[in-house]
N, CA, C and O atoms as a Tripos MOL2 file, in Angstrom:
@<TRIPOS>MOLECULE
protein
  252   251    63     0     0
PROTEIN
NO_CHARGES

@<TRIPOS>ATOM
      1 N         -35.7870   57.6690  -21.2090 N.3       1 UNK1
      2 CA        -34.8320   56.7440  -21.7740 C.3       1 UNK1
      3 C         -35.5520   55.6160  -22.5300 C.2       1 UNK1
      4 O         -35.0210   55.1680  -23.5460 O.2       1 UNK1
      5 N         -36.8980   55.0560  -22.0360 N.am      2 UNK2
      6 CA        -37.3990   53.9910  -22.7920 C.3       2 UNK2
      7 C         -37.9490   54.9750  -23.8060 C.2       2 UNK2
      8 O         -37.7200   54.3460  -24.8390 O.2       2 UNK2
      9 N         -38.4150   55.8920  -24.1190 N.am      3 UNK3
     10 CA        -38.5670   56.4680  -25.4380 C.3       3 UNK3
     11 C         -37.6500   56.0790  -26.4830 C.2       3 UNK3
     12 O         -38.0640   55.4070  -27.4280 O.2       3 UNK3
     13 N         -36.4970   56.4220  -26.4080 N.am      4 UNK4
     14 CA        -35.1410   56.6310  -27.1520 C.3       4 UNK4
     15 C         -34.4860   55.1390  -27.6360 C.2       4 UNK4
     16 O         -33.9490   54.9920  -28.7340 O.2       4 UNK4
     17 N         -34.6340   53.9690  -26.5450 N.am      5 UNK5
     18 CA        -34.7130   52.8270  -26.8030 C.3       5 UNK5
     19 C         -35.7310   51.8880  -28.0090 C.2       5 UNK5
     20 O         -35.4530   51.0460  -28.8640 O.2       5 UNK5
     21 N         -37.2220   52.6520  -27.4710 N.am      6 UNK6
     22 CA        -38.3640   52.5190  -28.6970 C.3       6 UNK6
     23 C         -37.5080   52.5230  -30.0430 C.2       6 UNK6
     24 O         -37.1740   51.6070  -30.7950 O.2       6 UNK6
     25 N         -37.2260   54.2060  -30.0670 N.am      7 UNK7
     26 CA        -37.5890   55.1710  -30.9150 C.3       7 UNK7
     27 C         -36.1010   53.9320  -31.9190 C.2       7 UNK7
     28 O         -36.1260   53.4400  -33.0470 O.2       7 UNK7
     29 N         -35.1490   53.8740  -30.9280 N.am      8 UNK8
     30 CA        -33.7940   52.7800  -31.7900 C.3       8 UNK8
     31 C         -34.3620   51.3670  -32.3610 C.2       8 UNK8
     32 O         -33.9590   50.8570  -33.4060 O.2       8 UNK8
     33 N         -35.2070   50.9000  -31.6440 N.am      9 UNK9
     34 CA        -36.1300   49.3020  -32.3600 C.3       9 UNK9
     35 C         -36.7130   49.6090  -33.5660 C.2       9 UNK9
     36 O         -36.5070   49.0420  -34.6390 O.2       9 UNK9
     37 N         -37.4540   50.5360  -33.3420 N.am     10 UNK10
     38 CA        -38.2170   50.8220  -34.3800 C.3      10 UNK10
     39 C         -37.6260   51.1890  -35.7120 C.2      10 UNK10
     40 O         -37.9490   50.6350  -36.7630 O.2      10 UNK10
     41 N         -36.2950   52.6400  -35.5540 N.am     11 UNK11
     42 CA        -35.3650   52.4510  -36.9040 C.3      11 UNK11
     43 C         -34.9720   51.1410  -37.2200 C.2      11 UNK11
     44 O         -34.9910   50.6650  -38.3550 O.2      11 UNK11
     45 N         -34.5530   50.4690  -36.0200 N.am     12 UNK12
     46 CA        -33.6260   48.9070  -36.9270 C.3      12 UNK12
     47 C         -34.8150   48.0110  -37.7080 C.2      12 UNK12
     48 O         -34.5780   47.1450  -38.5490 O.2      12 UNK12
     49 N         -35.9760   48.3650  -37.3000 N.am     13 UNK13
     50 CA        -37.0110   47.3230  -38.1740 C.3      13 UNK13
     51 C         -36.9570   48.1090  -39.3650 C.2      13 UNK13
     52 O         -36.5900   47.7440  -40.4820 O.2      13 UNK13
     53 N         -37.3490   49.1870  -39.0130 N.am     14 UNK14
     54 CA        -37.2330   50.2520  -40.9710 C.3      14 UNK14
     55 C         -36.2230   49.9580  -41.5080 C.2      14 UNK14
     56 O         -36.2170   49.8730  -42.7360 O.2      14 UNK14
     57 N         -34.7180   49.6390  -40.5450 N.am     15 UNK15
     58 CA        -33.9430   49.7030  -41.7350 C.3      15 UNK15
     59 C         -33.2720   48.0310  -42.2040 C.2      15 UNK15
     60 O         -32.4180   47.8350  -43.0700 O.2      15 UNK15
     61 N         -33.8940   47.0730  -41.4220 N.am     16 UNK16
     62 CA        -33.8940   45.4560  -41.9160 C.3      16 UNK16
     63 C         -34.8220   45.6410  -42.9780 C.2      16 UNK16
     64 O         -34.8470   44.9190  -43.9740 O.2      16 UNK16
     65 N         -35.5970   46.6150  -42.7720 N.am     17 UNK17
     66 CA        -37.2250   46.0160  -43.7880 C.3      17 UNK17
     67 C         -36.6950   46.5590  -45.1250 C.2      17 UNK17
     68 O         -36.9380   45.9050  -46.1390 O.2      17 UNK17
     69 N         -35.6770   48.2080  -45.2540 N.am     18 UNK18
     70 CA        -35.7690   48.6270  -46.0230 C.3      18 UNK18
     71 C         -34.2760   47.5610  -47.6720 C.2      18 UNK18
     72 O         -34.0930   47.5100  -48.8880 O.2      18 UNK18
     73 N         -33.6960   46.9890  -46.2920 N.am     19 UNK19
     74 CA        -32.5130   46.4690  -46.7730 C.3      19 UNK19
     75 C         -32.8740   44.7320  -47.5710 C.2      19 UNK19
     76 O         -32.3560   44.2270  -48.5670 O.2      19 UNK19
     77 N         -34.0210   44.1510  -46.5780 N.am     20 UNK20
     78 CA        -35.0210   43.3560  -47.3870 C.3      20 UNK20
     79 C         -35.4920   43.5110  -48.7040 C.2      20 UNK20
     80 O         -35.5840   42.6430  -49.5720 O.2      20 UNK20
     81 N         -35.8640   45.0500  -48.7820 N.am     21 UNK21
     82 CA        -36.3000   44.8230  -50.0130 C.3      21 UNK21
     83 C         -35.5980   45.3110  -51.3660 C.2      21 UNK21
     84 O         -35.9520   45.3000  -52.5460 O.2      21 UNK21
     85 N         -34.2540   45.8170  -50.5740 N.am     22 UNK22
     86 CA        -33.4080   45.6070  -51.4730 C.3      22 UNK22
     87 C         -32.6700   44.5440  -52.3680 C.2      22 UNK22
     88 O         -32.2570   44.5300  -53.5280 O.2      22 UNK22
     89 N         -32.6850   43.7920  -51.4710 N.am     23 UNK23
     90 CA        -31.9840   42.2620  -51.2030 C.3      23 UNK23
     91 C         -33.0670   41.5790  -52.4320 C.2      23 UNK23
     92 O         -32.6000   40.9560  -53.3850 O.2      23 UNK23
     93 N         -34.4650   41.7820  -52.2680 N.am     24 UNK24
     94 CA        -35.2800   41.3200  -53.1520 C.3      24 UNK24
     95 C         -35.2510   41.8750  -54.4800 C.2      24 UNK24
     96 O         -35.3670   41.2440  -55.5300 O.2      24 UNK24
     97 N         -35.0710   43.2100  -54.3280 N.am     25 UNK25
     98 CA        -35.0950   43.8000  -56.0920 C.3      25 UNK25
     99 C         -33.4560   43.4470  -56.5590 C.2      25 UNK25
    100 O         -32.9420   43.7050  -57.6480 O.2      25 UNK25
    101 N         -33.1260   43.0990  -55.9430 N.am     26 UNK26
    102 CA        -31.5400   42.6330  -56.7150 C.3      26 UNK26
    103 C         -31.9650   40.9080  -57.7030 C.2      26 UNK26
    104 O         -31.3750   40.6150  -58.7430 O.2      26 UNK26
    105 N         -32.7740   40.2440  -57.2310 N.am     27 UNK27
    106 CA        -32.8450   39.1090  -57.8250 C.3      27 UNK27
    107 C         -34.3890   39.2950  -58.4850 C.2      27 UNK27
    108 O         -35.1940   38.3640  -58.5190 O.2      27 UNK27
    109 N         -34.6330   40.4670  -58.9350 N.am     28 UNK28
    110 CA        -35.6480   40.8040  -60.2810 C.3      28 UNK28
    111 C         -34.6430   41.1430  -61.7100 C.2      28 UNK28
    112 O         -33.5510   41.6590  -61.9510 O.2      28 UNK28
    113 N         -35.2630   40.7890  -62.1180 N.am     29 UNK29
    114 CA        -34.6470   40.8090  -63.6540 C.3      29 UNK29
    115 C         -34.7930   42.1890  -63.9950 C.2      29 UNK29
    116 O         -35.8470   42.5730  -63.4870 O.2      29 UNK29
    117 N         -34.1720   43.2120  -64.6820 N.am     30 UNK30
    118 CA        -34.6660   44.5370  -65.2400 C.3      30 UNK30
    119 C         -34.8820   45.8610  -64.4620 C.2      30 UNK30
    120 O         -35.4000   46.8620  -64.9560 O.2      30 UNK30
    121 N         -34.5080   45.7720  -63.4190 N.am     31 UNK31
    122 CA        -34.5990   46.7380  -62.7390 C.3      31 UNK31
    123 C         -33.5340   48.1150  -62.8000 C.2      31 UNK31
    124 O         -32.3480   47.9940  -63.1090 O.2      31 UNK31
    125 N         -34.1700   49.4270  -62.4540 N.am     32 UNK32
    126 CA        -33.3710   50.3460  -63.4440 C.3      32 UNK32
    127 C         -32.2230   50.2650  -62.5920 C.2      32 UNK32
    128 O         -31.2660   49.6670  -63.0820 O.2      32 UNK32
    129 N         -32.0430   50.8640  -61.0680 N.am     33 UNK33
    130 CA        -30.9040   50.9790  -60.7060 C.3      33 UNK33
    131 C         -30.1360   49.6550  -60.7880 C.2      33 UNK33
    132 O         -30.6950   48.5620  -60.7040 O.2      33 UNK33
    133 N         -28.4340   49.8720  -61.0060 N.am     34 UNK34
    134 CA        -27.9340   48.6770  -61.4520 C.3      34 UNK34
    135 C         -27.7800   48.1130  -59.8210 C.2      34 UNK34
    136 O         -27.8470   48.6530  -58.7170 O.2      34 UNK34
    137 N         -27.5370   46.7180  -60.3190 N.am     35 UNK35
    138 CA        -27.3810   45.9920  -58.9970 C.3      35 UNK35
    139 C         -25.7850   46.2930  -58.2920 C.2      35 UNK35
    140 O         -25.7210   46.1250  -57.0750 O.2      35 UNK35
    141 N         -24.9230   46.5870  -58.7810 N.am     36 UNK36
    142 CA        -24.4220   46.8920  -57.9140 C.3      36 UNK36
    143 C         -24.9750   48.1640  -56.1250 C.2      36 UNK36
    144 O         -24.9220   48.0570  -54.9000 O.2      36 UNK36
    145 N         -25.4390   49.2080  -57.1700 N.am     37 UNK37
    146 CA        -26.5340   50.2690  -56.4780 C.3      37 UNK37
    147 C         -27.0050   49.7250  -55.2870 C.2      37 UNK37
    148 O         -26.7460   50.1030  -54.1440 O.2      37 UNK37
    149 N         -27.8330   48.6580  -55.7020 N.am     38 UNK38
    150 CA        -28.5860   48.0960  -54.7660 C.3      38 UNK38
    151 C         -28.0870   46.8810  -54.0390 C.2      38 UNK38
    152 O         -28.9510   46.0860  -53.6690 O.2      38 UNK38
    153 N         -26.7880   46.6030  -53.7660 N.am     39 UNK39
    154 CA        -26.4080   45.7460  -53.0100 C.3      39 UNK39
    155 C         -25.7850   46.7780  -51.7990 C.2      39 UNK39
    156 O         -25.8560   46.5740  -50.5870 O.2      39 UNK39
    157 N         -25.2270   47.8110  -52.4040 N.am     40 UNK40
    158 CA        -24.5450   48.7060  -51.3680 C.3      40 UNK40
    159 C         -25.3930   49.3300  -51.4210 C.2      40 UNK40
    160 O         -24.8110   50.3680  -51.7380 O.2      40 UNK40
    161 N         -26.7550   49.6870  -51.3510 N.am     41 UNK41
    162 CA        -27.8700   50.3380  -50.4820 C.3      41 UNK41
    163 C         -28.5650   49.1940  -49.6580 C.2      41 UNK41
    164 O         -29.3530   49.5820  -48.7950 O.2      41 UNK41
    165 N         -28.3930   47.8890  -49.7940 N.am     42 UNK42
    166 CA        -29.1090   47.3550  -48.7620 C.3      42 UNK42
    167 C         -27.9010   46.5930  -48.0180 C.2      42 UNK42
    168 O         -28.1370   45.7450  -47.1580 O.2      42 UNK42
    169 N         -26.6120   46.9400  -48.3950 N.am     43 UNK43
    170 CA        -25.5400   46.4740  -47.4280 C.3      43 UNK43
    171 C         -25.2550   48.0050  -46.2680 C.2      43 UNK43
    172 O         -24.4100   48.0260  -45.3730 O.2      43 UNK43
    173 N         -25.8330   48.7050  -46.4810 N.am     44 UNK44
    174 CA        -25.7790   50.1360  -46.0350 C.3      44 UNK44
    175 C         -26.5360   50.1100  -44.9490 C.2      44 UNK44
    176 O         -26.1260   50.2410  -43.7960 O.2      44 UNK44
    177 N         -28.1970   49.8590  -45.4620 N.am     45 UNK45
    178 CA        -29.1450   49.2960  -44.6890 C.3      45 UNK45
    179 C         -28.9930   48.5160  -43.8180 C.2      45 UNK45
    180 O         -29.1470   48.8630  -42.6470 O.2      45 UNK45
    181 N         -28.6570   47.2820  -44.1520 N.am     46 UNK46
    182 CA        -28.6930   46.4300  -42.8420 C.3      46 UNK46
    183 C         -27.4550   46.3910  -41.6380 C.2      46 UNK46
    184 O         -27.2820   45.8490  -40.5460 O.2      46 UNK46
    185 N         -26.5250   47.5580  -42.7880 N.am     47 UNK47
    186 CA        -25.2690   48.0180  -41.1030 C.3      47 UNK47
    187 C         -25.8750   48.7720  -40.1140 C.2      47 UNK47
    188 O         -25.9070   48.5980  -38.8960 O.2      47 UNK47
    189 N         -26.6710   50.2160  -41.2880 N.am     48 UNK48
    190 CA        -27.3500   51.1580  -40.0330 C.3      48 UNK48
    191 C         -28.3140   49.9840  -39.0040 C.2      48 UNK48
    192 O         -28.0070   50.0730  -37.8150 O.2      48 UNK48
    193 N         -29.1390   49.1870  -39.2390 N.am     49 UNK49
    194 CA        -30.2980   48.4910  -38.6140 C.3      49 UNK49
    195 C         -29.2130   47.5400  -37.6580 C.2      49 UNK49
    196 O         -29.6110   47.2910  -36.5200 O.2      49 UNK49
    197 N         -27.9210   47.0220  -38.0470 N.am     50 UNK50
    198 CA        -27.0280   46.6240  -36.7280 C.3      50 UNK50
    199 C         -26.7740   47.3440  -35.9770 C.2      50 UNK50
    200 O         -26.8550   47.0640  -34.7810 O.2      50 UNK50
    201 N         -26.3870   48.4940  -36.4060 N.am     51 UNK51
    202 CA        -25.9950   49.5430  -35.7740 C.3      51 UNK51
    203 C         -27.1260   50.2810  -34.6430 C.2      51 UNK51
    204 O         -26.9630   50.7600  -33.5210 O.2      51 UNK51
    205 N         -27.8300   50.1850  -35.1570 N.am     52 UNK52
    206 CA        -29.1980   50.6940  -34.4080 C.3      52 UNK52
    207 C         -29.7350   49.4800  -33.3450 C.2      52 UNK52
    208 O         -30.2080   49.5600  -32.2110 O.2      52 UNK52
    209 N         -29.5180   48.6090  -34.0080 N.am     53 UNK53
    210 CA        -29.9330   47.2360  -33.0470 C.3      53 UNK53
    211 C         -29.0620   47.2950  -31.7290 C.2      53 UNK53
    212 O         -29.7420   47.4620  -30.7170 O.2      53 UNK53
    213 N         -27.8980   47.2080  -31.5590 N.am     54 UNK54
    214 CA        -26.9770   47.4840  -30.5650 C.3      54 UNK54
    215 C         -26.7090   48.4950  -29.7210 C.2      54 UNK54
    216 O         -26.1290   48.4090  -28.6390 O.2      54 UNK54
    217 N         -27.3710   49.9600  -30.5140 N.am     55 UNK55
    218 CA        -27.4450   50.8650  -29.3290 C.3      55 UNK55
    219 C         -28.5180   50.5790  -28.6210 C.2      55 UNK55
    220 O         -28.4170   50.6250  -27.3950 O.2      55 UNK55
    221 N         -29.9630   50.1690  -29.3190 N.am     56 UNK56
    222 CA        -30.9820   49.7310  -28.5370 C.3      56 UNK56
    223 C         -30.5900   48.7650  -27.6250 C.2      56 UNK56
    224 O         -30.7630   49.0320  -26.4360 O.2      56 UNK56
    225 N         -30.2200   47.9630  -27.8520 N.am     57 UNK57
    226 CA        -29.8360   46.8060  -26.7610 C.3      57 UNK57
    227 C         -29.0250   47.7020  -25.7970 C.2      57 UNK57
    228 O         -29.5660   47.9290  -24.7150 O.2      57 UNK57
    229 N         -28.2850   48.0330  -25.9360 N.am     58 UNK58
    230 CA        -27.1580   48.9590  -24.7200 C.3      58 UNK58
    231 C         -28.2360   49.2640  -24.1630 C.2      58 UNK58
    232 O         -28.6710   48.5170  -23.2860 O.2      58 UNK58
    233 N         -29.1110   50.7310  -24.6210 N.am     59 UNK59
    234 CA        -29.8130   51.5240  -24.3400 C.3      59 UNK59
    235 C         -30.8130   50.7190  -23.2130 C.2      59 UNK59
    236 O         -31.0850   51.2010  -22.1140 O.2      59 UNK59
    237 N         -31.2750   49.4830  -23.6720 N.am     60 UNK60
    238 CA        -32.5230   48.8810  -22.7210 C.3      60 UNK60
    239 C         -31.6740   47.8790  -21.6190 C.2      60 UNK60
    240 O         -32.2660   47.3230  -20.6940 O.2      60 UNK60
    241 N         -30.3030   47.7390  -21.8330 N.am     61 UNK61
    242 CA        -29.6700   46.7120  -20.6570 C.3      61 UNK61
    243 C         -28.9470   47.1150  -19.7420 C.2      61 UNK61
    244 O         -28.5870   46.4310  -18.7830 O.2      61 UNK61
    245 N         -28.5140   48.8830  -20.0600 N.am     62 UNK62
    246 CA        -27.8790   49.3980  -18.6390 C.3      62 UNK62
    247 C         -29.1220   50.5350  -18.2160 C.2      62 UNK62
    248 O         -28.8020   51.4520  -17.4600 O.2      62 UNK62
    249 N         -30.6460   50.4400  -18.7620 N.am     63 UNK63
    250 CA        -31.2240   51.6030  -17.8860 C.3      63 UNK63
    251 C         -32.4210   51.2450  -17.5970 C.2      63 UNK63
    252 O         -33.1330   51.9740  -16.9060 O.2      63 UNK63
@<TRIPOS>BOND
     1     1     2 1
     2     2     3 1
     3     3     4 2
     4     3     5 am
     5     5     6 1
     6     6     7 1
     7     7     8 2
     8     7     9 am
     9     9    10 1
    10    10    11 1
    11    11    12 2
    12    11    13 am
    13    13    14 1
    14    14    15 1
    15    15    16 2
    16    15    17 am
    17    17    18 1
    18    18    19 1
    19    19    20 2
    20    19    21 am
    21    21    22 1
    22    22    23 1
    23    23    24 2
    24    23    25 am
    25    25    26 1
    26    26    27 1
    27    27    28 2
    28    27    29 am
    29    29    30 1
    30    30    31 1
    31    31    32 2
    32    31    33 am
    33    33    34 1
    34    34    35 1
    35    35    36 2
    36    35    37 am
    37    37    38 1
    38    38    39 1
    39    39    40 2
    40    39    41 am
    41    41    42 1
    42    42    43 1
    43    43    44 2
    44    43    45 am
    45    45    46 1
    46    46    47 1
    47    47    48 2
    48    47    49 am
    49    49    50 1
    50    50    51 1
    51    51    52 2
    52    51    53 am
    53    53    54 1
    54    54    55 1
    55    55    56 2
    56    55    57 am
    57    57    58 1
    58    58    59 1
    59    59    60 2
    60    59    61 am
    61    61    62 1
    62    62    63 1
    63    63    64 2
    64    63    65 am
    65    65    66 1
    66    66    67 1
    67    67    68 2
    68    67    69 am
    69    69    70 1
    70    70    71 1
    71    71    72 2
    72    71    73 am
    73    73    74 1
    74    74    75 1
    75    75    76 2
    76    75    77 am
    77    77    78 1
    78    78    79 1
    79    79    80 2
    80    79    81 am
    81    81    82 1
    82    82    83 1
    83    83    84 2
    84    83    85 am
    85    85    86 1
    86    86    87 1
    87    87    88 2
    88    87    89 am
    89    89    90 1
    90    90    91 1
    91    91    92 2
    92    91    93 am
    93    93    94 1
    94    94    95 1
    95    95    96 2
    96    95    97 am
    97    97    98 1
    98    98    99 1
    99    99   100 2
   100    99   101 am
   101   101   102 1
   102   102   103 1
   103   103   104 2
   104   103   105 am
   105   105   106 1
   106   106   107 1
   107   107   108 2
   108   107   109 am
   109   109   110 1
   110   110   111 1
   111   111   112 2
   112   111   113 am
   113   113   114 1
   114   114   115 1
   115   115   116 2
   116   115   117 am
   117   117   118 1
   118   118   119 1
   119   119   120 2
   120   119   121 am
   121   121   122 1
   122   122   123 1
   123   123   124 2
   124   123   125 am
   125   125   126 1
   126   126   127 1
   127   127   128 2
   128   127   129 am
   129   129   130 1
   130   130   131 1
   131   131   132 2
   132   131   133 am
   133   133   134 1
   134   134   135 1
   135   135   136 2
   136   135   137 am
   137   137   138 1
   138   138   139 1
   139   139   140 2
   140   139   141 am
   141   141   142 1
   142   142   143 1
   143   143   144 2
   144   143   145 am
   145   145   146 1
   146   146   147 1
   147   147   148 2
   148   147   149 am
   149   149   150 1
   150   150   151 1
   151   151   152 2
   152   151   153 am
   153   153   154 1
   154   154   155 1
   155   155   156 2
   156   155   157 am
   157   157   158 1
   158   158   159 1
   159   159   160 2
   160   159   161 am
   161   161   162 1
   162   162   163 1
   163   163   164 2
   164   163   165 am
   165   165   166 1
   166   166   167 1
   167   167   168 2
   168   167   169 am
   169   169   170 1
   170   170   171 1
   171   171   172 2
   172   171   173 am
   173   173   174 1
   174   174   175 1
   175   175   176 2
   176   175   177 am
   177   177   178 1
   178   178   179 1
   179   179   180 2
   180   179   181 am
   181   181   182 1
   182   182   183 1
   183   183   184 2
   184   183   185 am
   185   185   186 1
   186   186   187 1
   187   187   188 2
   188   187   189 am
   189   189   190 1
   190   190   191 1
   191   191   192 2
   192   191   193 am
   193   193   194 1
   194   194   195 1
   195   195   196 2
   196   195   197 am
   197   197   198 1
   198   198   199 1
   199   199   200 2
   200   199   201 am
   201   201   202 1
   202   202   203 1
   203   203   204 2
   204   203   205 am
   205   205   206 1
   206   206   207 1
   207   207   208 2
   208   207   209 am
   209   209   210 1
   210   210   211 1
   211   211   212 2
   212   211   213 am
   213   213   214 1
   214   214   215 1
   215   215   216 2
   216   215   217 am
   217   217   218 1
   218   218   219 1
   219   219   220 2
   220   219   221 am
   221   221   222 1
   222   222   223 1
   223   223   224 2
   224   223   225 am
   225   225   226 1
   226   226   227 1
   227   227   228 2
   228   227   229 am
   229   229   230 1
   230   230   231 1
   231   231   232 2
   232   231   233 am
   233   233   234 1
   234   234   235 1
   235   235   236 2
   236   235   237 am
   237   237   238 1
   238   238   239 1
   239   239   240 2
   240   239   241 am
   241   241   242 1
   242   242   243 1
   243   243   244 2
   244   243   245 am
   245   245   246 1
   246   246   247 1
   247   247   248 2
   248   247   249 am
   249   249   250 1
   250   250   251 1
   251   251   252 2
@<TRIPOS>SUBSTRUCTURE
     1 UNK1         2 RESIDUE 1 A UNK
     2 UNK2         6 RESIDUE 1 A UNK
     3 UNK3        10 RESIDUE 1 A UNK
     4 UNK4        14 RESIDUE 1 A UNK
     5 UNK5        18 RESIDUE 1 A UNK
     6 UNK6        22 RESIDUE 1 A UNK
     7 UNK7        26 RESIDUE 1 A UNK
     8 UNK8        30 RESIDUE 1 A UNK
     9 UNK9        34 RESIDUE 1 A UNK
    10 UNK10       38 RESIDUE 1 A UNK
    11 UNK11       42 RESIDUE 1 A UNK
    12 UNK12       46 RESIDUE 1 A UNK
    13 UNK13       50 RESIDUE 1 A UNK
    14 UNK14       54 RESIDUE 1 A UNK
    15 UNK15       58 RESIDUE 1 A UNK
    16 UNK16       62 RESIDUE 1 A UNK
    17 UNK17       66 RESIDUE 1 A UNK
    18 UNK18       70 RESIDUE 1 A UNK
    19 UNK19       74 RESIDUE 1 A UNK
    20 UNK20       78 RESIDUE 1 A UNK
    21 UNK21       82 RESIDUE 1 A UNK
    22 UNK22       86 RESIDUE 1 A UNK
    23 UNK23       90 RESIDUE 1 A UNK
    24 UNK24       94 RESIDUE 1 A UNK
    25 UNK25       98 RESIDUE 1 A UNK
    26 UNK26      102 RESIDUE 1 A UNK
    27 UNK27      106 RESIDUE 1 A UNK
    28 UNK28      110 RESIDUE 1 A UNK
    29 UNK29      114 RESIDUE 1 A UNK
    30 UNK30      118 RESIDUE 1 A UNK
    31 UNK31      122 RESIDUE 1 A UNK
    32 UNK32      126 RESIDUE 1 A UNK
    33 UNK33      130 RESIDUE 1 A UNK
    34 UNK34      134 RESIDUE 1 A UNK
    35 UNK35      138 RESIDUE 1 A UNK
    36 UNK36      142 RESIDUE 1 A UNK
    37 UNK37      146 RESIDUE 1 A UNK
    38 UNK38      150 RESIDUE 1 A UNK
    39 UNK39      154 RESIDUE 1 A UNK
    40 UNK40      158 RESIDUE 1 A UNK
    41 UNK41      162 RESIDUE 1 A UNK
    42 UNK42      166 RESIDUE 1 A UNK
    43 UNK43      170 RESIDUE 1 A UNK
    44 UNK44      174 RESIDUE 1 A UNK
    45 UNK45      178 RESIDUE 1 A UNK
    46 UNK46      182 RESIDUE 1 A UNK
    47 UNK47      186 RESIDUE 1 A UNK
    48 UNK48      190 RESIDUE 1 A UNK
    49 UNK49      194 RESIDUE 1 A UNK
    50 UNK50      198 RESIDUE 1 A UNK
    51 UNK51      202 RESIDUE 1 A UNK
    52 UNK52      206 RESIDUE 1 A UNK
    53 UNK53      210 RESIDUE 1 A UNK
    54 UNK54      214 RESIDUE 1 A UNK
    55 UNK55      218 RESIDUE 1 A UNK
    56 UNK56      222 RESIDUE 1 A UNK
    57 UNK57      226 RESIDUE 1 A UNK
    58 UNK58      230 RESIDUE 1 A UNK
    59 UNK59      234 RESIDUE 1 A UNK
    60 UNK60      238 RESIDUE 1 A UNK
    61 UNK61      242 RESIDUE 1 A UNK
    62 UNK62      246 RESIDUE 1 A UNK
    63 UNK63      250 RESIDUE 1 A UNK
């Protein structure tokens, strides 16, 4: 069970980190995908990484 708990921390950091750097290429000038694209890929991102954050927490507070 603490595997599976890991294994849930570890996605929610990939997917804060990945939604970070979405969040950042939205306020570059010129970038190909349009920003809409990239607001709903890093609003996507940082649901899965809630989402993942909270089963981890479950996961490590009832076992």
């Amino acid at each position: 069970m603490k595997f599976i708990t890991v294994l849930f921390f570890i996605l929610c950091v990939i997917l804060f980190l990945g939604s970070g750097k979405y969040f950042a290429d939205v306020k570059r000038p010129g970038v190909y995908p349009p920003k809409q694209i990239l607001k709903s890929r890093a609003l996507v991102c940082a649901f899965g990484g809630g989402i993942c954050l909270l089963i981890a927490l479950m996961f490590s507070y009832f076992s």
